[in-house]
C-alpha positions as CSV (number, residue, x, y, z in Angstrom):
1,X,-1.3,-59.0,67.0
2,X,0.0,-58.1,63.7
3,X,-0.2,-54.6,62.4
4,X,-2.3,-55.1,59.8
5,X,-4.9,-57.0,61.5
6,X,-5.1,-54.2,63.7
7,X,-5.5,-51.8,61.1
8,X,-8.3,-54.0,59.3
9,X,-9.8,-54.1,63.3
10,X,-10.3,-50.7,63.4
11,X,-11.3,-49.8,59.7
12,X,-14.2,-52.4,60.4
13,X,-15.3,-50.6,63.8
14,X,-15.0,-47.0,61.8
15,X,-17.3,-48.6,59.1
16,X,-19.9,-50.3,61.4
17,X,-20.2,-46.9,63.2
18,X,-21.5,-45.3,59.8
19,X,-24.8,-46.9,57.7
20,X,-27.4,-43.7,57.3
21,X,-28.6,-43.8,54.0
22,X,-29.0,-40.7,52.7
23,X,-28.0,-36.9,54.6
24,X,-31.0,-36.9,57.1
25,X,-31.7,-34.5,59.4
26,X,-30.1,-33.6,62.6
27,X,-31.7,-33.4,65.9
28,X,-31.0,-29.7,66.2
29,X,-32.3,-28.7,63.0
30,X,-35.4,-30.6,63.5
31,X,-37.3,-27.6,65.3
32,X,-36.7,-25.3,62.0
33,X,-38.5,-25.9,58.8
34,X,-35.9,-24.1,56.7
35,X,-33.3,-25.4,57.9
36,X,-34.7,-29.0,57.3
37,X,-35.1,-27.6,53.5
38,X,-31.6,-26.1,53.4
39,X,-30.2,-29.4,54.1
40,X,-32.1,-32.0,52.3
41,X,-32.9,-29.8,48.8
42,X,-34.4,-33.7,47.5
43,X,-37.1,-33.2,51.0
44,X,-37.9,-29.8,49.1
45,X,-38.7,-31.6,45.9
46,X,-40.5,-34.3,47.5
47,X,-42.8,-32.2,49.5
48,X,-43.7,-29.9,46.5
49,X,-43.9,-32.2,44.3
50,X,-46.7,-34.2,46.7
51,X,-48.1,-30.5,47.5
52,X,-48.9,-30.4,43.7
53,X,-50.2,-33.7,43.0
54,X,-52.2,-34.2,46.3
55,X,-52.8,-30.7,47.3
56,X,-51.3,-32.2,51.1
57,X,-49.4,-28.7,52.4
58,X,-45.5,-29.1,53.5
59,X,-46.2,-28.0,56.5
60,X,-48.6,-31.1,57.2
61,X,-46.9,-33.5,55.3
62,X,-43.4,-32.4,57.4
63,X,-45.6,-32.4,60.7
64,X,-46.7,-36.0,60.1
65,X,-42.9,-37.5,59.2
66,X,-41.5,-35.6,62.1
67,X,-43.8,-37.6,64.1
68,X,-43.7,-40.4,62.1
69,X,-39.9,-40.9,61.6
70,X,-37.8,-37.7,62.5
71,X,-36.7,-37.7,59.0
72,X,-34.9,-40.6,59.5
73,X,-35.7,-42.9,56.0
74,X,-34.7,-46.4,58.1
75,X,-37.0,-45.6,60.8
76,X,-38.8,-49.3,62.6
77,X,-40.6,-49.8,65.4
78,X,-38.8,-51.5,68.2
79,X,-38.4,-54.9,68.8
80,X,-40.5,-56.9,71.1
81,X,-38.7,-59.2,73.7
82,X,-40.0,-62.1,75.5
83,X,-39.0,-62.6,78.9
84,X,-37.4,-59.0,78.4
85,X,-34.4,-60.1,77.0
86,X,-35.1,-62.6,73.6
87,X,-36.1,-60.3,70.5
88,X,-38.9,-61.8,68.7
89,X,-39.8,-59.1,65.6
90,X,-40.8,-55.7,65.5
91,X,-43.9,-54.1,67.2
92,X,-45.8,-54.3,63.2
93,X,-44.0,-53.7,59.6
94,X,-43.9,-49.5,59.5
95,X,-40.7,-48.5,57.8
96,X,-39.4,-45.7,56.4
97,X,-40.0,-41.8,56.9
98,X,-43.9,-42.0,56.4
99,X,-43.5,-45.5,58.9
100,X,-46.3,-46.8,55.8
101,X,-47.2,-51.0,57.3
102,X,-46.4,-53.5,54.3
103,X,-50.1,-54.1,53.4
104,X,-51.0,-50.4,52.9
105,X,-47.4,-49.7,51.2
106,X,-48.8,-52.6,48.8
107,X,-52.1,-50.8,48.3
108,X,-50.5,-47.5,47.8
109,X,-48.3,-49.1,44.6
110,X,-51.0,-51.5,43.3
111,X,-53.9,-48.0,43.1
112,X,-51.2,-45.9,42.2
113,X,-48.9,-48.0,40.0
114,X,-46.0,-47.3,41.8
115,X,-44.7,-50.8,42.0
116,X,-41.0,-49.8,42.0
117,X,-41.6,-47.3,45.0
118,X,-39.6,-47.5,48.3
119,X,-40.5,-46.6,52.0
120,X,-37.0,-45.0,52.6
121,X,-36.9,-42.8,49.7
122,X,-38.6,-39.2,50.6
123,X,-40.2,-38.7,47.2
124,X,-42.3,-41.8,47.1
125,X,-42.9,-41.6,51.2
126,X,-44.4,-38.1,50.6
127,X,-46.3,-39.4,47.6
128,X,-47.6,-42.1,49.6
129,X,-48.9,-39.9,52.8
130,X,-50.5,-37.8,49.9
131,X,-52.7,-40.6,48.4
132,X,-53.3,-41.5,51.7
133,X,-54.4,-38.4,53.2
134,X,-56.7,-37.8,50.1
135,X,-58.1,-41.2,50.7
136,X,-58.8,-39.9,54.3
137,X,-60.3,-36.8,53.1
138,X,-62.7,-38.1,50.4
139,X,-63.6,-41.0,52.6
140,X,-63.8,-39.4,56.2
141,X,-64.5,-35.6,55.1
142,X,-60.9,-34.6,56.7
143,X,-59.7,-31.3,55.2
144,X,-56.1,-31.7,53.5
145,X,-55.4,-28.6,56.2
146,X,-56.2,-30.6,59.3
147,X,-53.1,-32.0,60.4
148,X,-54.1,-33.2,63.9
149,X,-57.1,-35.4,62.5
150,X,-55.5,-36.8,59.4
151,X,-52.6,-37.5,61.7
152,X,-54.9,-39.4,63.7
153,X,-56.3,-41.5,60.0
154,X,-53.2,-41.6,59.4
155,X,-52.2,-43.3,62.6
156,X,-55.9,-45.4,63.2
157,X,-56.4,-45.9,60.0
158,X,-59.5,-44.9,58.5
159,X,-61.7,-47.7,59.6
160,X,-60.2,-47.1,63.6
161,X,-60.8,-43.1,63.1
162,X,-64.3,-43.7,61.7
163,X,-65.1,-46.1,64.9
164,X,-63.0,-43.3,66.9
165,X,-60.5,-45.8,68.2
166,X,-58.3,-43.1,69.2
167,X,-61.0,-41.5,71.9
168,X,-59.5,-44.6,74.4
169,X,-56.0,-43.7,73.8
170,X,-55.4,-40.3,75.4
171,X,-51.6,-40.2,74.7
172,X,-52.5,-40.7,71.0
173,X,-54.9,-37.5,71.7
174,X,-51.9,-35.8,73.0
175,X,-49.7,-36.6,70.4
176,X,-52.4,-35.5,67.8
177,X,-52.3,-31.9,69.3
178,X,-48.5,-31.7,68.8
179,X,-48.6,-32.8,65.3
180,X,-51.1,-30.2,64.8
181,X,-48.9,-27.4,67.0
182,X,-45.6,-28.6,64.8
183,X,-47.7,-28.0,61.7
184,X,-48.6,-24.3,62.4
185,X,-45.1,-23.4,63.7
186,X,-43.7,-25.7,60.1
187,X,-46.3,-23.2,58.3
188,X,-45.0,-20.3,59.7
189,X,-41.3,-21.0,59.4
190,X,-42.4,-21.7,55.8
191,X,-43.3,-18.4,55.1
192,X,-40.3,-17.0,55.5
193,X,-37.6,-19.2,54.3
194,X,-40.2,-19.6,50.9
């Protein structure tokens, strides 16, 4: 093999390796709200900015894309597989850090305007979970403050948390509760590092 197409082999495998969009956050910083902030100065913004508008505090709105995406803006769901090995599309359409499905994304920007807003960008994902949160609240009677039950709106979608859908799903009960737990410990990290 010559020695440039070996070079041009391994520049390709260097590259593939690569592909996040965007800094992210790592899986050790995760567990720290501040450090989070330090990081990604943009998540800072975005969360503010969404605090403002929508009156949705960081410390819920971080709690909810945690669970949602770990902060990671290309976040999917999985693939299904028939006979276990034949991919055959993901598990529904959630993308990005809030994990919004297409038809709601397409709701948020047609009520909002937003028609040039993105899933994988943090500013419009917070400002989406803000309208959408509100919606919960105005609709369902949620406070902004309850992160375990507009986590679970969030996740049921109104309709489904209105008909409790979730009552039959008691991991989905579970996972509520540690939304809400990474909320307070977000809030009180918050504090601080403000």
């Amino acid at each position: 093999m010559s020695r440039t197409l070996r070079v041009l082999m391994i520049l390709l495998l260097v590259a593939s390796c690569g592909g996040r969009s965007g800094p992210g956050v790592s899986s050790n910083q995760l567990d720290d709200a501040c450090a989070i902030l330090r990081a990604n100065p943009d998540y800072k913004r975005a969360f503010r900015a969404t605090e403002r508008k929508w009156g949705v505090p960081m410390h819920v709105q971080m709690a909810t894309i945690h669970q949602e995406s770990k902060f990671d803006a290309e976040a999917r769901t999985p693939f299904r597989y028939v006979l276990g090995v034949i991919p055959m599309g993901r598990q529904s359409s959630a993308y990005g850090y809030s994990q919004a499905l297409d038809g709601t994304w397409e709701e948020y920007q047609k009520d909002t305007g937003r028609t040039r807003s993105r899933r994988n960008s943090i500013r419009d994902a917070t400002d989406f979970m803000g309208w959408y949160m509100n919606g919960s609240r105005d609709r369902l009677g949620i406070p902004l403050t309850d992160a375990r039950n507009q986590y679970l709106a969030y996740h049921e979608g109104r309709s489904g948390f209105a008909r409790g859908s979730y009552n039959s799903k008691p991991w989905l009960v579970r996972v509520s509760g540690s939304v809400e737990e990474r909320s307070k410990m977000y809030q009180s990290q918050l504090r601080r590092c403000r």
